[in-house]
VOBA-1610 file (N, C-alpha, C; in pm, whole numbers, padded with zeros to 5 digits, always signed):
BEGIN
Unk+09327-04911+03522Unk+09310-05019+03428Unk+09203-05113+03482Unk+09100-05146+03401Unk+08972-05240+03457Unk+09026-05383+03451Unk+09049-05439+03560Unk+09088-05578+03574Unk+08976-05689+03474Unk+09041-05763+03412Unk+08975-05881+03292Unk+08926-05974+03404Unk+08941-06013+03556Unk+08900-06086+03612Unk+08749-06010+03653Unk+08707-05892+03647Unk+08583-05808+03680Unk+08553-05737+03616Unk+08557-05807+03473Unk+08477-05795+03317Unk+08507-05667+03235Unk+08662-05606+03303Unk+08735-05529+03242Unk+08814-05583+03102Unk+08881-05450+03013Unk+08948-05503+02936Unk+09103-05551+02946Unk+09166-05512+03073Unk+09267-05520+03155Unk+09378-05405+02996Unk+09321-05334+03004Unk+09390-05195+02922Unk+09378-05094+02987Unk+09495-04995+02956Unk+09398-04834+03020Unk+09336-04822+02908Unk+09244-04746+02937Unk+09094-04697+02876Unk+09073-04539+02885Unk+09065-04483+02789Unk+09036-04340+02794Unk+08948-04275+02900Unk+08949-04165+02926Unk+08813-04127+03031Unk+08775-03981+03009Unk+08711-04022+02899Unk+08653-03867+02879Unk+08470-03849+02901Unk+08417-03716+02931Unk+08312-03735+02992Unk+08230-03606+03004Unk+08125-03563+02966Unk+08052-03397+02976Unk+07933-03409+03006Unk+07896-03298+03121Unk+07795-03332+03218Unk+07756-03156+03201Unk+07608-03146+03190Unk+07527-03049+03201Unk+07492-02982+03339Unk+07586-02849+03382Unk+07572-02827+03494Unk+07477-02720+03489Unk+07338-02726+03553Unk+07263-02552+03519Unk+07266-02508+03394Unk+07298-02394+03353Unk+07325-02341+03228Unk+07434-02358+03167Unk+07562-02449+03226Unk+07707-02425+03185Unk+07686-02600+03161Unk+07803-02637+03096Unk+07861-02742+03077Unk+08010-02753+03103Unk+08036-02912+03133Unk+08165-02924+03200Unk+08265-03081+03124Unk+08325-03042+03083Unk+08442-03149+03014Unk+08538-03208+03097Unk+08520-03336+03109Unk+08592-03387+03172Unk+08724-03443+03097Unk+08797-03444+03114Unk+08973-03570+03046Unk+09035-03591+03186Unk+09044-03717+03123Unk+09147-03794+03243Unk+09211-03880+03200Unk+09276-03783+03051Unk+09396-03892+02988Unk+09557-03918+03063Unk+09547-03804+03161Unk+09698-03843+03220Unk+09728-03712+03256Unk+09821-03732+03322Unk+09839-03607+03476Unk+10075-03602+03431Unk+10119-03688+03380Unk+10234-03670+03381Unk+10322-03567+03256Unk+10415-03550+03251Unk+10432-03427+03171Unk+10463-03515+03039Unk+10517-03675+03025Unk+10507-03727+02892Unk+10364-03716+02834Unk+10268-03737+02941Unk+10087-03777+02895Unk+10053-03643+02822Unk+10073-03605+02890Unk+10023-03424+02853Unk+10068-03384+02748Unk+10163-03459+02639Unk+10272-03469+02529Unk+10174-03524+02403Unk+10105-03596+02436Unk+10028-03672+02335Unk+09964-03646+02260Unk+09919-03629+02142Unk+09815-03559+02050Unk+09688-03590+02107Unk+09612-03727+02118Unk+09459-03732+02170Unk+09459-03671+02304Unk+09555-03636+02426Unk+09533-03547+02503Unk+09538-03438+02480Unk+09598-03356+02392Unk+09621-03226+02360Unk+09496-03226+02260Unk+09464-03286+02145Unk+09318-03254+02101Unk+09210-03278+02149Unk+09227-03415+02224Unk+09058-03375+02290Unk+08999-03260+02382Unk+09161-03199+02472Unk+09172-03075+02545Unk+09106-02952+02494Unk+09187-02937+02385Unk+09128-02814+02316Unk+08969-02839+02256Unk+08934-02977+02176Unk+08796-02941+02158Unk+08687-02943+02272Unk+08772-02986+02349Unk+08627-03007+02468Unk+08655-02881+02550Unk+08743-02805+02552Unk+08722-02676+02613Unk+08638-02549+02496Unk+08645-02597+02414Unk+08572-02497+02297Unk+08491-02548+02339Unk+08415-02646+02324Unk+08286-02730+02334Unk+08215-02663+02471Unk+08282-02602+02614Unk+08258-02622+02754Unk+08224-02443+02743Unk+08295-02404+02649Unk+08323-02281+02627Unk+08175-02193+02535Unk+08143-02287+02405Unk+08046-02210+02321Unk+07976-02271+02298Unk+07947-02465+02387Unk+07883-02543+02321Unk+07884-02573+02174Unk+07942-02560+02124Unk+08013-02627+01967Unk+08160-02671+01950Unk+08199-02709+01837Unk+08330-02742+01841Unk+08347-02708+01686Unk+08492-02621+01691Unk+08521-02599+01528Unk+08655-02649+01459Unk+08706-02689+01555Unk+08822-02740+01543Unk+08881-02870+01504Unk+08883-02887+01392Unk+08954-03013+01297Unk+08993-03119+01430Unk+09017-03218+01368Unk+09088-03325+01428Unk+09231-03320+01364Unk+09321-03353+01461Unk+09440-03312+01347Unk+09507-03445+01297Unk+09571-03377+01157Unk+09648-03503+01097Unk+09720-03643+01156Unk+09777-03522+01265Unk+09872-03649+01378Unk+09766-03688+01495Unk+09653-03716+01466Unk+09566-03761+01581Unk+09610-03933+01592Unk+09666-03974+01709Unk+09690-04154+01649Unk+09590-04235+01620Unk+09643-04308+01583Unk+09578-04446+01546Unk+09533-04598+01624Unk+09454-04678+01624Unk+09485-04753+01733Unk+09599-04837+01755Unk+09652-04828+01566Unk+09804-04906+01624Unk+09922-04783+01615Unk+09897-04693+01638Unk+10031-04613+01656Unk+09967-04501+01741Unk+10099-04450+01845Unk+10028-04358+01892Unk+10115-04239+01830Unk+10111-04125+01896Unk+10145-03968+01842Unk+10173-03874+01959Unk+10320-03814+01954Unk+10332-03754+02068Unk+10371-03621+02050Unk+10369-03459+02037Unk+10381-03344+02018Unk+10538-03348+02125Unk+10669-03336+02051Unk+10796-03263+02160Unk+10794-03134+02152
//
């Protein structure tokens, strides 16, 4: 979480990120490491499109219905 005293928003903040390695490309997520996080729809969709993306350089895959919102979030049980 970026502290508001060192011009953070004092929120967690998403961390997604793709970097051109040589001929390959590489997707980064670092929405969360725990087995609720890993539950979430924007971790589970940005997963899958950015591994298509890392995979064929495109993406074909919808955003899905239950993607949240900024006032609600969305969790896959």
């Amino acid at each position: 979480m970026p502290p508001k005293e060192k011009g953070g928003s004092g929120r967690h903040e998403p961390l997604l990120f793709t970097v051109q390695y040589g001929k390959g490309r590489v997707f980064q997520n670092a929405l969360g490491h725990t087995p609720q996080e890993l539950k979430s729809v924007a971790f589970v969709v940005t997963f899958q499109r950015g591994c298509e993306w890392g995979a064929t350089g495109k993406v074909t895959q919808p955003v899905s219905a239950d993607f949240p919102s900024p006032d609600k979030p969305s969790v896959r049980e």
